[in-house]
N, C-alpha and C positions, 0 to 999 in steps of 0.2 A: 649098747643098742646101736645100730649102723644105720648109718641118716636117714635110709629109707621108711626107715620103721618111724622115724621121728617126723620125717614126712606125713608120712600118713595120722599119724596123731593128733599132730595139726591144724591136717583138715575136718578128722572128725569131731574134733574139738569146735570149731568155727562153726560146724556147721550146726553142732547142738548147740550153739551161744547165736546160731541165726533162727533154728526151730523156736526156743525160746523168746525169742525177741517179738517174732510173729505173732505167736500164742499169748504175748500180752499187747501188742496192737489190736487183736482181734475179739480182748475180751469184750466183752456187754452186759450190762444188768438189765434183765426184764422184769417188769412188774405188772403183774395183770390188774385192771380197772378195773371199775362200777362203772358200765360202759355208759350209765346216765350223770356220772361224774363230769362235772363242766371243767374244762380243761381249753386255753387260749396258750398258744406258744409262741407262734410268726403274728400270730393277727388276722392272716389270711383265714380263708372258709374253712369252715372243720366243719366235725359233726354234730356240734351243738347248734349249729346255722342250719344244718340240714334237716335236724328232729324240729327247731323252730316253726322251721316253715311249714314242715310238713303236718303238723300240727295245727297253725294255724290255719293250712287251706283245709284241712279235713274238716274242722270245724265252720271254716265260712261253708261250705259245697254243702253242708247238711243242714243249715242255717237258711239258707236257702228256698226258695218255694220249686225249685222249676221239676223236681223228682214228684214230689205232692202234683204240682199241676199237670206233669203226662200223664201220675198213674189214672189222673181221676179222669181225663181225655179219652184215655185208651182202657177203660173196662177194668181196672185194677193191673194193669200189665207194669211191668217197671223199666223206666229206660235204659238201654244200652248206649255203650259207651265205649269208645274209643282210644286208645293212647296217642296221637299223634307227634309233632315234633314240638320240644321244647328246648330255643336256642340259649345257649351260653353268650352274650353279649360281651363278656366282662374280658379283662387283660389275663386273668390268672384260672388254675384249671380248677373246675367246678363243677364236681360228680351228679349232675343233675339226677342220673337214674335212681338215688338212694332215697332222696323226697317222694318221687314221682312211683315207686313203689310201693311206699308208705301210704299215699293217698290209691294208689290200686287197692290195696289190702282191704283201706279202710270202705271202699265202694262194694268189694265181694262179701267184705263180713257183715254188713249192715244188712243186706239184706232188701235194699232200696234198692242198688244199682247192677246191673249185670253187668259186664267186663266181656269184651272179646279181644282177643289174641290180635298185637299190633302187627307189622307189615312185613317186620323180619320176623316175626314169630310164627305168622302164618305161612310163609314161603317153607318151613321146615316140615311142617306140619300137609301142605297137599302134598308134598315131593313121598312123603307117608303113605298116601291115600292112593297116590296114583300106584306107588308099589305094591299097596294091599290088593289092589282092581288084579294085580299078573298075579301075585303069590299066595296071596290069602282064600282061605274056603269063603263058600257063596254066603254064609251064616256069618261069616265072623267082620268081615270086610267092613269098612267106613263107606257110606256112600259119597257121591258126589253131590254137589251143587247142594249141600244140606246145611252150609254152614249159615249163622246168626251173623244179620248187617245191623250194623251200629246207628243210633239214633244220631249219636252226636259225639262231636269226638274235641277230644282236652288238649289244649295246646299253650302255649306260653313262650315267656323267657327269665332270663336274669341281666340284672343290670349290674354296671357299679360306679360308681363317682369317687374319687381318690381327692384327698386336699392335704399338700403334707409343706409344715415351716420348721426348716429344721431338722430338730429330732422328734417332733411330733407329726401325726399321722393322725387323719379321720378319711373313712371308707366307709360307705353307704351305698347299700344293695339293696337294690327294688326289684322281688317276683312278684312278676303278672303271672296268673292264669285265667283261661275260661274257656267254657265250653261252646261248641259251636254248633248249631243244628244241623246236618249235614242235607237237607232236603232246601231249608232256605236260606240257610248261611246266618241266622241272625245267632246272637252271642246271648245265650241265655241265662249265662251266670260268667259275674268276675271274679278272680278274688285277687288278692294282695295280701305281701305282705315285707315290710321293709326292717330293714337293720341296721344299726349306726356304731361301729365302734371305733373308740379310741386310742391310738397305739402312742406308746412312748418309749422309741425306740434305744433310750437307755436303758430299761428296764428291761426289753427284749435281746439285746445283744447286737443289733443290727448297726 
């Protein structure tokens, strides 16, 4: 064999002993959930904090009198409603939009609340309308100035309080919400809802 060839065997050796190396750095086991399966790993927000909440504001918002008090103001009509902004206060990142959907859902299914398209939603939506007015037939087209204005519109935030000795760790998070009349500004419904957990960061790895 003349060294070149031995060269070359070499490397192709090396380099199937680097393929290999890789292809076990990069193995992974997935395992699919019961996505209502309660599951804590860091401590941080997950989606058990977010079904919580979401849950519990659906239930306060319909607990409520102020859906009953418009319809019966306004001839059986039911209030519209708004998504507005709901700030993230806290140190760490916290999917707001996952709640804040859940409680949409739950206002269009019920059947009590109408929902209209929030502010980037509706900007997609006329840039639509203005292209239907050049390209679309005169039958088919979206008119203008037809859209549904909001009685009142849902705004909030999230809080969090940290206290940690040691290896121990307590985190406590306060969502506000409430709806807001958008004609007098008064705040017609609140809701809350808080969370306290304990971490112990031996047990976590941290």
């Amino acid at each position: 064999m003349t060294f070149l060839s031995t060269v070359a065997l070499r490397r192709v050796a090396a380099l199937g002993l680097a393929a290999v190396s890789l292809a076990a750095c990069n193995n992974k086991r997935v395992t699919r959930m019961d996505p209502a399966r309660v599951t804590d790993l860091s401590g941080r927000w997950n989606d058990v904090d977010s079904k919580l909440v979401a849950n519990a504001l659906i239930e306060q918002t319909f607990g409520g009198p102020w859906t009953t008090q418009y319809t019966a103001s306004h001839g059986g009509t039911s209030p519209t409603v708004i998504v507005g902004t709901f700030r993230n206060r806290t140190m760490e990142h916290v999917p707001i939009g996952t709640f804040v959907k859940d409680l949409e859902r739950a206002y269009v299914n019920s059947g009590r609340v109408r929902l209209v398209a929030s502010r980037d939603e509706r900007t997609e939506m006329r840039d639509e309308r203005e292209d239907q007015q050049v390209n679309a037939s005169a039958e088919s087209r979206a008119r203008i100035g037809k859209e549904s204005g909001a009685n009142y519109m849902l705004q909030g935030d999230v809080q969090a309080i940290e206290d940690a000795e040691g290896r121990e760790k307590i985190v406590f998070y306060q969502i506000d919400a409430f709806l807001v009349d958008l004609e007098s500004n008064q705040k017609v419904w609140i809701g809350q809802h808080k969370i306290k957990k304990y971490i112990d960061r031996r047990r976590v790895g941290w």
